[in-house]
C-alpha positions, 0 to 999 in steps of 0.5 A, spaced: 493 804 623 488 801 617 486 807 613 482 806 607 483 813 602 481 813 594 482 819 589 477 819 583 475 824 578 475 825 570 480 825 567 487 829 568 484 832 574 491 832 577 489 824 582 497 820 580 500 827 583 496 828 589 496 821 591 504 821 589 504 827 594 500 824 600 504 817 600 510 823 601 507 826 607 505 820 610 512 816 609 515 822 612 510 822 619 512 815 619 506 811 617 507 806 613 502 806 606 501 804 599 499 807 592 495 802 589 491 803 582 484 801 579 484 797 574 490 794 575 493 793 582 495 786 581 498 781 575 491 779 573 488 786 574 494 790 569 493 785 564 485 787 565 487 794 565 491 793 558 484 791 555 479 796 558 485 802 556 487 799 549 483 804 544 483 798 539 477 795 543 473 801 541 467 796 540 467 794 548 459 794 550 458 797 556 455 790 560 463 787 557 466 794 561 464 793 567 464 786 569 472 788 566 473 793 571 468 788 577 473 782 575 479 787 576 476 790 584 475 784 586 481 781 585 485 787 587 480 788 594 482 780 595 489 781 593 492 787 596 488 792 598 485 787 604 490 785 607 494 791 606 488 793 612 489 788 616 497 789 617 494 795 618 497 799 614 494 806 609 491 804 603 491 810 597 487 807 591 488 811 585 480 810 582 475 804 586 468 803 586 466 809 585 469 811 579 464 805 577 458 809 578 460 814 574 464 812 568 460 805 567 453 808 571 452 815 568 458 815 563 455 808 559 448 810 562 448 803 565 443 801 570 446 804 576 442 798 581 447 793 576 453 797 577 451 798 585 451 790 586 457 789 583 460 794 586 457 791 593 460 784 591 467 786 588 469 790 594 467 785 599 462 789 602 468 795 603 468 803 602 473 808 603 474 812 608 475 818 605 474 819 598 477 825 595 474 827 588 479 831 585 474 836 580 475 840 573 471 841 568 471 836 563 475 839 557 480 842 562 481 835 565 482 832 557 487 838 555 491 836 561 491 830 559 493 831 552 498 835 554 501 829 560 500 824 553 504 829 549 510 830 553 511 823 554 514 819 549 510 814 545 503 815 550 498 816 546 491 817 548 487 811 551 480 807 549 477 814 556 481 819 553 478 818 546 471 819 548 467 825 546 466 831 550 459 829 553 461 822 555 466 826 560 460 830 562 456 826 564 461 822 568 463 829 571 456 829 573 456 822 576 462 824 580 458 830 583 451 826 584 456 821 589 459 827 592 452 829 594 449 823 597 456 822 601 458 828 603 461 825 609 466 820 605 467 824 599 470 830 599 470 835 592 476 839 591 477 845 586 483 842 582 483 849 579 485 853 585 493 850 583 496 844 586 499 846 593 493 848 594 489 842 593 494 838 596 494 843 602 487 841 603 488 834 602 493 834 607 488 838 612 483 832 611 487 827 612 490 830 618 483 831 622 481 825 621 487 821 622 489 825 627 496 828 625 500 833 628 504 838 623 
């Protein structure tokens, strides 16, 4: 059962737990799946990541960012989430293209047709077949973030979490405008209703369109 699912949203809106849980209840139902990432993924897209994510290269134009995060889906597309497809397995991606869209697109204010064709050509012509974007409000999605960071030893807030409150805005609002244009695909959920509650909802989506039983 080849199935493609990415989990997207601003930053701490809750994607590392909820991927973290759905891989959970797929195991159990004897689905074999796998948690990937972006950037990263691979060798070559970790290596990437550290430099996307390093808040030393506060100086990064947004055209240096975005071939980055290209250079990275493309290998990873090629890499591992393609032939993990092939084998027929479940693929949870923790971030993909659209995160583009709304991070380099309307976050950067790159022109949205650049970032669309390199999309198109580093993910191979693919696209999820769910994608959830777990939504929050920007400065509620940064204070869980800073509280995340403070409870971990040495974790200190990356070149994203740095950015000013309006760049988060806007790409919240990328994230929303995606939601709108393919309703169908992406699937908005409220991370403030707690989250059970978000995962139950995960779980119902999943279940109707991969035709699971409880």
């Amino acid at each position: 059962m080849s199935f493609f699912i990415t989990f997207e949203g601003v930053e701490g809106s809750g994607k590392t737990t909820q991927i973290h849980r759905l891989k959970k209840y797929l195991t159990k139902k004897g689905i074999p799946c796998r948690i990937t990432r972006e950037p990263g993924g691979t060798p070559i897209g970790e290596k990437i990541r550290k430099i996307l994510l390093n808040p030393k290269f506060q100086g990064m134009v947004p055209l240096s960012e975005l071939f980055l995060y290209e250079a990275s889906r493309a290998q990873h597309v090629h890499e591992v989430i393609l032939p993990l497809l092939k084998k027929g397995e479940v693929v949870l991606s923790d971030r993909f293209m659209d995160a583009s869209i709304a991070y380099q697109g309307y976050g950067r204010k790159v022109d949205l047709k650049w970032v669309e064709r390199l999309n198109r050509l580093a993910s191979y012509g693919i696209k999820p077949d769910i994608t959830f974007l777990l939504d929050c409000p920007s400065h509620m999605g940064l204070k869980r973030a800073l509280q995340r960071n403070q409870k971990r030893k040495n974790k200190k807030e990356d070149r994203f979490e740095r950015e000013q409150i309006e760049f988060h805005r806007r790409v919240r609002r990328g994230y929303l405008a995606l939601a709108k244009k393919e309703p169908q695909r992406i699937k908005i959920i409220d991370t403030r209703q707690g989250e059970e509650k978000v995962f139950e909802r995960i779980r119902t989506i999943v279940d109707q369109r991969i035709g699971l039983k409880k």
